[in-house]
C-alpha positions as CSV (number, residue, x, y, z in Angstrom):
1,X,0.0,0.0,0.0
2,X,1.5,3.3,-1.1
3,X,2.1,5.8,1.6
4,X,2.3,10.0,1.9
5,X,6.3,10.1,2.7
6,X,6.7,12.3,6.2
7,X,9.3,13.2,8.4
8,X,12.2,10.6,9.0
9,X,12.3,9.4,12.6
10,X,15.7,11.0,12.5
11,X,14.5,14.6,12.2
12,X,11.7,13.9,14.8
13,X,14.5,12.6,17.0
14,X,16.7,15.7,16.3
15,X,13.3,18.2,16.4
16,X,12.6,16.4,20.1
17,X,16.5,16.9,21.2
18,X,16.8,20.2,20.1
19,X,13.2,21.2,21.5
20,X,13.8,19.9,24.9
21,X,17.2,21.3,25.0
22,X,15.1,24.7,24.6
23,X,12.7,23.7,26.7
24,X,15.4,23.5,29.6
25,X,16.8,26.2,28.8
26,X,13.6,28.6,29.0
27,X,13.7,26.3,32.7
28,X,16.8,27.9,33.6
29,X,16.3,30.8,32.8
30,X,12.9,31.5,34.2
31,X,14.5,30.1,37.7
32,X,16.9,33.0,36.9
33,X,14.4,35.2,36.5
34,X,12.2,34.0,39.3
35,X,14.3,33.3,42.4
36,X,16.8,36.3,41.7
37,X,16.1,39.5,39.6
38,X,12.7,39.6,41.7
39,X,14.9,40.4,44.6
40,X,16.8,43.3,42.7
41,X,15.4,46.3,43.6
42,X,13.7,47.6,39.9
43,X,15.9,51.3,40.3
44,X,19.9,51.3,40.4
45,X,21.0,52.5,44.4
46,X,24.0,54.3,45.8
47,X,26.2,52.9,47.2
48,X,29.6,53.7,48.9
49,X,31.2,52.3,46.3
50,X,28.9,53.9,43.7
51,X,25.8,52.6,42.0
52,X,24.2,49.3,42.4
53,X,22.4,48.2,39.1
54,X,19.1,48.0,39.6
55,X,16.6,45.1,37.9
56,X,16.3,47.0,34.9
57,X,19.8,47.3,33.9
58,X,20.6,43.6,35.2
59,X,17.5,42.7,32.3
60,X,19.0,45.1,29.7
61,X,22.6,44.0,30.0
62,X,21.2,40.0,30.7
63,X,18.7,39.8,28.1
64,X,20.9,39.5,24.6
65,X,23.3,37.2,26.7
66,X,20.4,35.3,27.2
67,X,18.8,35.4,23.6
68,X,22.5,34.4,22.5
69,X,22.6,31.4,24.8
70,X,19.2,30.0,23.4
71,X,20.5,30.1,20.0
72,X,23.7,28.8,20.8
73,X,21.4,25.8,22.1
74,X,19.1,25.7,19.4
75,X,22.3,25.2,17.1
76,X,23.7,22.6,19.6
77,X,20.3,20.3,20.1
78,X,20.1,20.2,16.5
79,X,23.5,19.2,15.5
80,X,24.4,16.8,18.3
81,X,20.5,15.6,17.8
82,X,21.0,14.7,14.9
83,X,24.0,12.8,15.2
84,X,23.0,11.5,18.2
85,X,19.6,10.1,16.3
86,X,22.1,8.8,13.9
87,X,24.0,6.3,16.4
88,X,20.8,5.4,17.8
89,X,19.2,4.5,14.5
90,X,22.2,2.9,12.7
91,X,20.8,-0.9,14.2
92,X,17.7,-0.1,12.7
93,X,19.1,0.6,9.1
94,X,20.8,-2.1,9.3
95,X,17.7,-4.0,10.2
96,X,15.6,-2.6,7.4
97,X,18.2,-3.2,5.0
98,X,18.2,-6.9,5.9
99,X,14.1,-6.7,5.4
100,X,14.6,-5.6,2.3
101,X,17.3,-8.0,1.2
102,X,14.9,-11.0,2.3
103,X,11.7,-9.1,0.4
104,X,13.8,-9.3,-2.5
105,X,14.4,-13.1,-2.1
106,X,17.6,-13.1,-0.6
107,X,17.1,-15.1,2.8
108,X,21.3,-16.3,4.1
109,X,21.4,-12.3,5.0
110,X,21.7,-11.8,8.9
111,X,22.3,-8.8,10.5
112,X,24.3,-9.5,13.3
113,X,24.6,-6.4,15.7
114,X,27.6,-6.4,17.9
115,X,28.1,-5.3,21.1
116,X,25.8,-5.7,24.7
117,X,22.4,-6.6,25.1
118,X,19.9,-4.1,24.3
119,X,16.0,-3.7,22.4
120,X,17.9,-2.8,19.2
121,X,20.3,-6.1,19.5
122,X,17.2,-7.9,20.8
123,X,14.9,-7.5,17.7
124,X,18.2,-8.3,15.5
125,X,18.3,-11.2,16.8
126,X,15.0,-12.6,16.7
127,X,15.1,-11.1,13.0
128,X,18.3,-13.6,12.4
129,X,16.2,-15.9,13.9
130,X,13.0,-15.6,11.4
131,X,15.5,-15.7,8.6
132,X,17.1,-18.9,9.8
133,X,13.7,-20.5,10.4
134,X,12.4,-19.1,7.0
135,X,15.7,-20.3,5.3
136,X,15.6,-23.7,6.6
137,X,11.5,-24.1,5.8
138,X,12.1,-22.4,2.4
139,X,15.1,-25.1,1.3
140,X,12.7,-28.1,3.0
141,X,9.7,-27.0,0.8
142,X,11.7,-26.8,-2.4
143,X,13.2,-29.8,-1.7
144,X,9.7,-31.1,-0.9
145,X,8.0,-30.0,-3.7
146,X,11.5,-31.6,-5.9
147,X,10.7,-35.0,-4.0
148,X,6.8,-35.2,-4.5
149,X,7.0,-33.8,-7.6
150,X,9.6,-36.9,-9.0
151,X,7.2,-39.4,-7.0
152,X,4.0,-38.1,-8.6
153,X,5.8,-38.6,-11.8
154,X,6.4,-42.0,-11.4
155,X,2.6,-43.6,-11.8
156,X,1.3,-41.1,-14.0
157,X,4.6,-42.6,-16.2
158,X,3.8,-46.2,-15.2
159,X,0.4,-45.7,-16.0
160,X,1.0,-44.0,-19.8
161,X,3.5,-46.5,-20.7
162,X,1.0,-49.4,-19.7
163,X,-1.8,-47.4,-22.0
164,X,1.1,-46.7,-24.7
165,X,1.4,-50.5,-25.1
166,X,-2.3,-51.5,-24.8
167,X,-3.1,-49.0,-27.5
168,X,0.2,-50.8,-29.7
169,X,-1.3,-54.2,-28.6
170,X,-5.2,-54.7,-29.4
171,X,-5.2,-58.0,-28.0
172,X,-3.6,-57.5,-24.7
173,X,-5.5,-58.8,-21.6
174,X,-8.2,-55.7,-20.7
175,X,-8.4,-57.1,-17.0
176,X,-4.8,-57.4,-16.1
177,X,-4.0,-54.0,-17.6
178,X,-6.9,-52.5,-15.6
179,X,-6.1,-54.6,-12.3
180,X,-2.8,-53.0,-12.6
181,X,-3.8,-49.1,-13.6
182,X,-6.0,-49.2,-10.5
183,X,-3.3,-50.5,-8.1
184,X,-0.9,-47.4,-9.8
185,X,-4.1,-45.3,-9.2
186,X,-4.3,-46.2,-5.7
187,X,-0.7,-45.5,-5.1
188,X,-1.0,-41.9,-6.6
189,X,-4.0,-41.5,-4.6
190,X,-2.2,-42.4,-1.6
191,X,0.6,-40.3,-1.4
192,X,-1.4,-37.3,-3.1
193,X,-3.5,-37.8,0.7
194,X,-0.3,-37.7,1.9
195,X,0.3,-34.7,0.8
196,X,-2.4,-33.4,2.0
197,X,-2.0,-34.5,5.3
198,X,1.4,-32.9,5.6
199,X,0.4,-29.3,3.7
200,X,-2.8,-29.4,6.7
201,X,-0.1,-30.1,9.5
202,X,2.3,-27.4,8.4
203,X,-0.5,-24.7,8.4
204,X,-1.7,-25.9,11.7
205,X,-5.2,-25.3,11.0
206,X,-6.5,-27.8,13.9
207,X,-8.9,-27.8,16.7
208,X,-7.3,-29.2,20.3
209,X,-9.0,-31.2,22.6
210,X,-8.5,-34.1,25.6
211,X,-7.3,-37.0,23.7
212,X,-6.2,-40.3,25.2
213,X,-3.3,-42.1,23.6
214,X,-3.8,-45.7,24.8
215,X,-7.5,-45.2,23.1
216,X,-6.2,-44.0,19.9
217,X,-3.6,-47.1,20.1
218,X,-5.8,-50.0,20.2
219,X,-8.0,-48.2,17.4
220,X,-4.9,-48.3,15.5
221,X,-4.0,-51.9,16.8
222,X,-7.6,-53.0,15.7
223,X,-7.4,-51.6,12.5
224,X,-4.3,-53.0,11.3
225,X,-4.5,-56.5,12.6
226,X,-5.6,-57.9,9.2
227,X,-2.2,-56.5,7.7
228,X,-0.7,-57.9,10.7
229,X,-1.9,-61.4,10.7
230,X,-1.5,-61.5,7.2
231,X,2.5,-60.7,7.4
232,X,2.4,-63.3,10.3
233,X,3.7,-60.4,12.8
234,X,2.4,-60.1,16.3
235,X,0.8,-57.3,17.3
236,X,0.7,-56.0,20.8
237,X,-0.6,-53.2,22.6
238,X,-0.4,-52.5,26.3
239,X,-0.1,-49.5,28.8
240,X,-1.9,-46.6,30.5
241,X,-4.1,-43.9,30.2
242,X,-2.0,-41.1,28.9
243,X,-4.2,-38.0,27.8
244,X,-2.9,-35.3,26.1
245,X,-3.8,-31.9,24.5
246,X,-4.3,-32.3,20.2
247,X,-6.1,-33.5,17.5
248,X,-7.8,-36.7,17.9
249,X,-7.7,-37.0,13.7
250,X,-4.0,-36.5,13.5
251,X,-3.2,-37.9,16.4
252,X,-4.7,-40.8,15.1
253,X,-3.1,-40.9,11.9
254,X,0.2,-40.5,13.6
255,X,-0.1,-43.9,15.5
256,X,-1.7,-45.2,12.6
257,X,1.1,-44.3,10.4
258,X,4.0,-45.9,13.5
259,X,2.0,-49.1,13.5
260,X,1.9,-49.5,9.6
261,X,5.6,-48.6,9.1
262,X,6.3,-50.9,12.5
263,X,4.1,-54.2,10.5
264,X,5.7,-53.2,7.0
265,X,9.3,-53.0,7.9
266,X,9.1,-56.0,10.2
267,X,10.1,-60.0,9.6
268,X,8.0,-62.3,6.8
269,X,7.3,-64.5,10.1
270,X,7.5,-64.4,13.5
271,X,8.2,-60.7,13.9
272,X,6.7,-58.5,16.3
273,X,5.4,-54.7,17.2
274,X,4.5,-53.9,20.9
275,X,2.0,-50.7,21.1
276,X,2.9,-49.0,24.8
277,X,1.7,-45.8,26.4
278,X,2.5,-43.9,29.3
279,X,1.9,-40.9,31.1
280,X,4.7,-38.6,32.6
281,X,5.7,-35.1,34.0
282,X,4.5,-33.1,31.1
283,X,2.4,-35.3,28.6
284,X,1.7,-39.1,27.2
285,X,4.5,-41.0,25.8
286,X,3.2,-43.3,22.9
287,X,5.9,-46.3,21.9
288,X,6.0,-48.5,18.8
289,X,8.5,-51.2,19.5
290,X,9.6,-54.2,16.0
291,X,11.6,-56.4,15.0
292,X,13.1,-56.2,11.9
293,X,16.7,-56.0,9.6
294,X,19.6,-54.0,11.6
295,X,19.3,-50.2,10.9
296,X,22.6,-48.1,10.6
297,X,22.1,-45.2,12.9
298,X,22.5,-42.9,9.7
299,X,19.8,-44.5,7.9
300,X,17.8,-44.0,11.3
301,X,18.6,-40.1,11.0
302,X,17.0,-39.4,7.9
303,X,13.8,-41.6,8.1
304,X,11.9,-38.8,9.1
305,X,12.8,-37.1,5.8
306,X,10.1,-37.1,3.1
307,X,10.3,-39.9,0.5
308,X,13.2,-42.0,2.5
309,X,12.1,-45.7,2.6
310,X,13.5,-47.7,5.7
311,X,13.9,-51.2,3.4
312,X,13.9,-51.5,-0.7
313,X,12.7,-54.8,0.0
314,X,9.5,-54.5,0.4
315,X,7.1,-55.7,-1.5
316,X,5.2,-53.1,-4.3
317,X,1.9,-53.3,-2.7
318,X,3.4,-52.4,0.8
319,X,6.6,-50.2,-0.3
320,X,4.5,-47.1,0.5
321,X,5.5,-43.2,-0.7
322,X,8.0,-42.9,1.9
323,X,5.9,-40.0,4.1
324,X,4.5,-42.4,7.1
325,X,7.3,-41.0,9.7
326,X,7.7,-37.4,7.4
327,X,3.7,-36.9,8.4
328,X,4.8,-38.2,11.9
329,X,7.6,-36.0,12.5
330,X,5.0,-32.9,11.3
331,X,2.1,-33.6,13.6
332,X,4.3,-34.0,16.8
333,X,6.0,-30.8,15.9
334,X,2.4,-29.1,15.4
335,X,1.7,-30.3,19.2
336,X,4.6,-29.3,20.6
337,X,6.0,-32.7,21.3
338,X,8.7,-34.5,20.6
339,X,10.0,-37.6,18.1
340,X,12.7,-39.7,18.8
341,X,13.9,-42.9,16.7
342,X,16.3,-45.7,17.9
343,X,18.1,-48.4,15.7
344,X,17.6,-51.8,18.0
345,X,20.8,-53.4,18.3
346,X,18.8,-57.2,17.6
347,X,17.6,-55.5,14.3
348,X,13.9,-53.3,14.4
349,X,13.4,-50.0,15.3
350,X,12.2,-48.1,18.1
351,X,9.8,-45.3,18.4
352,X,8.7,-42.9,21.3
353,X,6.5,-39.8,20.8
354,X,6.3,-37.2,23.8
355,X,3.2,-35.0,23.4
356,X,2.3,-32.4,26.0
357,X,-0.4,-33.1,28.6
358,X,-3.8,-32.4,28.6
359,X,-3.4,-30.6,31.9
């Protein structure tokens, strides 16, 4: 919105200094005026040494001394005002400058004041501090948008090629081509929710209410049983009441998600995922517990990333779009909490989830 330009803040700094500088000076000179010259008598008086000026000389011979004195401070108050306005607002150009720079797309620019503690050095700071936040979230969406865009890619591809040789090939088998378009479908369906789910996180447009973990466990547990029996993995879920402050939809989705990725990533036979919850100082803890291959702990570090896959060996159908832990990570940063991921040393992985109490 386009603005009338008015006075810089450093001429209404200087205008202030100079006019308060006058103001102290009329002060001064009215105590002058007030608490001596009303003593002097208003007529000159002998004296044995001569004449004593009377009040009306002492105003004749003090009045152009004085009239000299307040323009001698007018000059001073608005010299030294202004370049005392100038020290004091130097941070602040520096500040704007750096608003500018980022306006103009150019986010690695800090401003980093020097010197002690103060409000200028404090609003520097927390500026530094956007523009390391906004950075870091700027690099993450484009690398986001890189990642989803190449895995969107991927089944509209699959499914043109598979179109591009049923149109070359009248006679190919109608139901096998369309029992495989609609598991490509599914899959672009899938992580397009995904998506979704992630882009509805980040905003955090969510209501917050009493939610109890172990409650939104078992759901979870009792969903996903038929995947679990099916994979011949045990499923287990056990624990205590542990309410906490969120969204009972996300919340939801983030314990399914741990359970899925716990039954996908687990043993073809006997493996195992143990559900537990907990209440401590502070919030619920929720923990998803398999068995599984051995993890390298730098593998572990980046599982949380979008698109990163814990095992290639998965089968299609189960392989997932890599954003199970990646929606995770989002929703217990939208409430606060915490995530924390472990490499078990007999192969699996661990999982704990720390979300604040309800209170």
């Amino acid at each position: 919105m386009a603005r009338e330009r008015g006075p810089s803040v450093r001429l209404k700094l200087t205008l202030s200094y100079a006019g308060f500088l006058m103001v102290a000076g009329g002060i001064l000179l009215a105590v002058v005026w007030l608490f001596l010259l009303r003593y002097v008598p208003p007529d000159a008086t002998p004296t044995l040494d001569g004449y004593s000026p009377g009040r009306d000389d002492l105003i004749r011979a003090f009045t152009p001394a004085a009239g000299w004195a307040l323009v001698f401070l007018l000059a001073f108050g608005l010299a030294g005002g202004w370049v005392l306005a100038g020290r004091m607002l130097a941070p602040l150009t520096r500040i704007t400058d750096a608003a500018r720079r980022a306006a103009g797309g150019s986010l690695s620019h800090r401003v980093a004041l020097e010197g002690r503690q103060d409000e200028f050095r404090e609003l520097a700071d927390a500026f530094d501090t956007m523009l390391a936040r906004l950075e870091a979230q700027v690099a993450e969406q484009r690398r986001f948008a890189a990642n989803a865009s190449h895995e969107l890619r991927t089944p509209l591809a699959i499914s043109q090629a598979m179109l591009e040789v049923a149109r070359s090939d009248p006679g190919h088998d109608t139901a096998a081509l369309l029992e495989r378009l609609s598991v490509v479908n599914a899959r672009a369906i899938e992580l397009t929710e995904a998506l979704l789910v992630l882009s509805r996180v980040d905003q955090g447009t969510f209501d917050r209410e009493r939610v109890d973990l172990s409650l939104l466990a078992e759901e979870a547990a009792e969903t996903l049983l038929p995947l679990a029996e099916e994979r011949g993995v045990t499923l287990e879920t056990s624990g205590d009441i542990a309410p906490v402050l969120g969204s009972p939809a996300l919340l939801l989705q983030l314990t399914t998600n741990l359970v899925q990725n716990a039954i996908a990533h687990n043993l073809p036979e006997r493996g195992s995922v143990r559900v537990r919850t907990e209440t401590r100082a502070g919030g619920g803890i929720l923990t998803v517990e398999n068995t599984g291959p051995r993890l390298a702990p730098e593998l572990v570090a980046t599982l949380t990333e979008p698109f990163q896959r814990g095992s290639e060996r998965l089968r299609g159908d189960e392989a997932g779009v890599g954003l199970g832990l990646a929606i995770v990570q989002s929703i217990t940063r939208a409430h606060g909490g915490a995530l924390t991921l472990t490499a078990r040393p007999e192969g699996g992985l661990l999982v704990t989830v720390r979300v604040p109490g309800a209170g």
